[in-house]
N, C-alpha and C positions, 0 to 999 in steps of 0.2 A: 257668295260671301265666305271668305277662308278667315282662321283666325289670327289672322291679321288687321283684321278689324278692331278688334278690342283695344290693339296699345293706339292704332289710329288716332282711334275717338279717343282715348285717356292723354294722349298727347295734344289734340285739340284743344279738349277739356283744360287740360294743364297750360297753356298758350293762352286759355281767354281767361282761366284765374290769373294767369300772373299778369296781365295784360291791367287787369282792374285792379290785383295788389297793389300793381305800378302806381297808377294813378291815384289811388285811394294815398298812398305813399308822399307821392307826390306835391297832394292837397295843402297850401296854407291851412294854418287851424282857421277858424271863425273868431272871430273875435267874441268874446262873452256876451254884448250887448246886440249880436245880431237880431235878423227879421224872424219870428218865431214860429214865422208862416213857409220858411225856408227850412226850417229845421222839421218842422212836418213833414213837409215834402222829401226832403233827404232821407228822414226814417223809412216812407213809403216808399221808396226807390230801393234801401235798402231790405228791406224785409221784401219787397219783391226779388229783388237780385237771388237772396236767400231760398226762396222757392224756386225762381227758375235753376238755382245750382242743383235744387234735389230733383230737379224734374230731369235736369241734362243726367244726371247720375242713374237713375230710373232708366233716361232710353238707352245709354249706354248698357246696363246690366240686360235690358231687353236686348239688343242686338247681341250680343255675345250669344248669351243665349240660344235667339236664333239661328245664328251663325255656327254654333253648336251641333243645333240639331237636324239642318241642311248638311254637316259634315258628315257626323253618322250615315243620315241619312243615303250621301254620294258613297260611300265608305260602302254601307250594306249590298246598294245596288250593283257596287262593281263587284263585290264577293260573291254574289248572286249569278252573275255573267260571266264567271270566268271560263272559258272553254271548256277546260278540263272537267268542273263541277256539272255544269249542263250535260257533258257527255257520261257523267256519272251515274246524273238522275234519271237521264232520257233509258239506261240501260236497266236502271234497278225500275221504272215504270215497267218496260217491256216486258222485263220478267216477273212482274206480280201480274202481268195482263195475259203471260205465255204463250207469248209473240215470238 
């Protein structure tokens, strides 16, 4: 996972709010006199929406994250490997072991 993940998902993210802006946009009002059984329903739907947006936000900051720390990670490993360092270390071993 490189960090390019992060605008990814922010750009998904961004694609399924404006998607529901749209529509929410969209919507005829109700008229005053509506089912008041529908207007529950709607809030529930709503205040759902509401949590899964904080919950999409949450895995997003999560992925970054570890997206993050798998780079480092790759990062470390290849500074670790690099020929030249290896040949470095394998020499200062030998001579604390006076080989």
């Amino acid at each position: 996972m490189g960090l390019a993940t992060r605008p990814r998902a922010a750009a998904l993210a961004e694609r399924v709010a404006g998607a529901w802006r749209g529509l929410r946009a969209d919507a005829k009002p109700t008229p005053s006199g509506s089912d008041p059984d529908v207007e529950l329903r709607l809030a529930a739907v709503d205040a759902r929406l509401g949590h899964m947006e904080g919950a999409l936000e949450d895995l997003q900051d999560a992925l970054y994250r570890q997206a993050r720390r798998e780079d480092e990670t790759r990062a470390d490993l290849h500074k670790r490997t690099e020929p030249k360092r290896i040949a470095k270390e394998l020499s200062a071993d030998a001579r604390r072991r006076g080989l």
